[in-house]
C-alpha positions in Angstrom: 0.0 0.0 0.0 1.7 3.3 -0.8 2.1 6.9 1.6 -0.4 8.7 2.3 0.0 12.4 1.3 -1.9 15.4 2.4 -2.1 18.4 0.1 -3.2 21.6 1.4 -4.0 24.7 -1.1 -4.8 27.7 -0.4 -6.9 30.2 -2.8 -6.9 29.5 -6.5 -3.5 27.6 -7.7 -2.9 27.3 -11.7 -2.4 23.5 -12.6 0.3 23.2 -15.5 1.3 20.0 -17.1 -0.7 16.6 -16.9 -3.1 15.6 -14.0 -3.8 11.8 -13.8 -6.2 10.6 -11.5 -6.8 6.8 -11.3 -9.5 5.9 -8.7 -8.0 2.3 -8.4 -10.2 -0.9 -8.8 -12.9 -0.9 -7.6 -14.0 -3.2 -4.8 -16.4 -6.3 -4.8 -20.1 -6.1 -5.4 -20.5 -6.9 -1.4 -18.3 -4.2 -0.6 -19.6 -2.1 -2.7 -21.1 1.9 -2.1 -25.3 1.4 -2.7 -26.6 3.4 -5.6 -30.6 4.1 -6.0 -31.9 5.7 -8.9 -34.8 7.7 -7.7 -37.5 10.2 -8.7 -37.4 11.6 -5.6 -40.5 9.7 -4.9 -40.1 5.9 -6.1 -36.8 3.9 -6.3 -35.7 2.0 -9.1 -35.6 -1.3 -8.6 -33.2 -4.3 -10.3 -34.4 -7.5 -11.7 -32.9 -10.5 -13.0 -35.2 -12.6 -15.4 -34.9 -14.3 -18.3 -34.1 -11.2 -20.2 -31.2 -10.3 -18.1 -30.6 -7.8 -15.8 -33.2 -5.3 -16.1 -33.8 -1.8 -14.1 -37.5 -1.8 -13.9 -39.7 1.3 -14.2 -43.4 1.8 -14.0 -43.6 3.9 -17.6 -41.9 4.3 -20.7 -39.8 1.6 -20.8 -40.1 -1.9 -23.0 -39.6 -5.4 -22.4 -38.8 -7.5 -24.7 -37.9 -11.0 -25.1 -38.4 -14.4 -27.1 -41.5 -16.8 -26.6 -40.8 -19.0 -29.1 -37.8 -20.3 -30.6 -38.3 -22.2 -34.3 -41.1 -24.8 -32.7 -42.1 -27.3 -35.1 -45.2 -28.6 -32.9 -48.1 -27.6 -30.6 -45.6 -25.6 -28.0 -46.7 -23.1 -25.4 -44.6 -20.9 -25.3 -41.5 -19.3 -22.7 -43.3 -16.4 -20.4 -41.9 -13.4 -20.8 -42.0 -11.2 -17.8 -42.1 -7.6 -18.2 -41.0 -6.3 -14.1 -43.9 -4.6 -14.2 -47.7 -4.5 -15.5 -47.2 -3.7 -19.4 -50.9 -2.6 -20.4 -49.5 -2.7 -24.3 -48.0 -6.1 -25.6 -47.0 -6.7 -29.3 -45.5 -10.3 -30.7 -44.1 -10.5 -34.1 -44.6 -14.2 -35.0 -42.6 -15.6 -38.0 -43.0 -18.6 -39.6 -40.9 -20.4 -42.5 -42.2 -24.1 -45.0 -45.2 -24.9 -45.1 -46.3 -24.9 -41.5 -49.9 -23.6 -40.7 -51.6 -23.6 -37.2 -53.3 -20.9 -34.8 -50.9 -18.4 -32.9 -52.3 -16.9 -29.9 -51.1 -14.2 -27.7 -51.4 -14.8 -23.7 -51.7 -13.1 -20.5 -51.4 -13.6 -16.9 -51.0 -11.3 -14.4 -49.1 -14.0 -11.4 -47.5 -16.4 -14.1 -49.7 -19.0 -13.1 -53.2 -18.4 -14.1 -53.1 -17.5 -17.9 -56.2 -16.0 -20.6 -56.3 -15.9 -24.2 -56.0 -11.7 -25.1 -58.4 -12.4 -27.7 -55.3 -12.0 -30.0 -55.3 -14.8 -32.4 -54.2 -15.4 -35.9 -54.4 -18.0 -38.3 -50.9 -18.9 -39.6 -51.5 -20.2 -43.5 -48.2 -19.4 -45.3 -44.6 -19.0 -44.2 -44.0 -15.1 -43.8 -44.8 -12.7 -40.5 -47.6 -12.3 -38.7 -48.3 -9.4 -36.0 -50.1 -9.6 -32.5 -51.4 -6.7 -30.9 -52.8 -6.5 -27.2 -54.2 -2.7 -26.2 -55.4 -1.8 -23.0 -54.8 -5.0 -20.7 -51.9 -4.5 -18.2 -50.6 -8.1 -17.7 -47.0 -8.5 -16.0 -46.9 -12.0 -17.9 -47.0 -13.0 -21.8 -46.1 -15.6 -24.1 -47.5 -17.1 -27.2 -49.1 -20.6 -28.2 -48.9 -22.8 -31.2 -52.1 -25.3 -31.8 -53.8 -26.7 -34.4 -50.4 -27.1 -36.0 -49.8 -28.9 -39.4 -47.1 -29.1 -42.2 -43.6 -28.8 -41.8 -41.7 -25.9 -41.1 -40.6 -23.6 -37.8 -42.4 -20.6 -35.9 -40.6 -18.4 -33.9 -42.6 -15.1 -32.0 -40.9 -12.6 -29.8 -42.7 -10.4 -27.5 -42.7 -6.4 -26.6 -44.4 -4.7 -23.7 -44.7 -1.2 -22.9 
């Protein structure tokens, strides 16, 4: 560990040259200062999910994250949690062959009891296919396959906001 060194100034001094500051490294997540990102009313709160690290706020931000991943069969699929009560979801489902079925966009607002959005699309050639949801918060979404025939793959992502 080097000297320690106490500098004392008085009034303005004029700095010539190169100043070099190096704060070191910095120390272990447990060790760590705490940071809170505020709006001097509600904190901002960090969540790991399947996404990743997110920072969660209650407006203006967007989730976003895959549901299903080239499926071939009847698949429900992976939830996508959003932190927070999206009342706005979107999927963009994309299919490729000659696979046809019905797509439909789920909700749930504690991951465990789920309802149709009344979003549903018939899937009749390969291309992309959009599901909108308006107005119904839901923390929770994913998308389903049925009906499924042919051969080809599906995949949907999901965006709330």
């Amino acid at each position: 560990m080097g000297a320690e060194m106490t500098v004392r100034v008085d009034g303005a001094q004029p700095v010539s040259g190169t100043v070099t500051a190096n704060a070191g490294t910095g120390p272990s997540v447990a060790n760590s200062w705490n940071m809170r990102i505020t709006d001097g009313v509600d904190i901002a709160a960090v969540t790991t999910s399947t996404l990743g690290n997110a920072l969660l706020v209650t407006s203006g931000m967007l989730t976003s994250g895959k549901t299903l991943s080239a499926v071939t069969v009847n698949t429900t699929g992976t939830t996508v949690d959003f932190g927070a009560a999206r009342s706005d979801v979107s999927s963009v489902v994309v299919t490729t062959g000659a696979l046809t079925g019905t797509v439909t966009l789920e909700l749930s607002l504690d991951n465990i009891s789920w309802v149709s959005s009344t979003v549903t699309a018939a899937v009749t050639v390969a291309g992309n296919l959009a599901l909108y949801s308006i107005g119904r918060p839901a923390r929770y979404a994913r998308v389903t396959l049925t009906a499924q025939a042919g051969v080809g793959t599906l995949t949907a992502d999901i965006m709330g906001a």
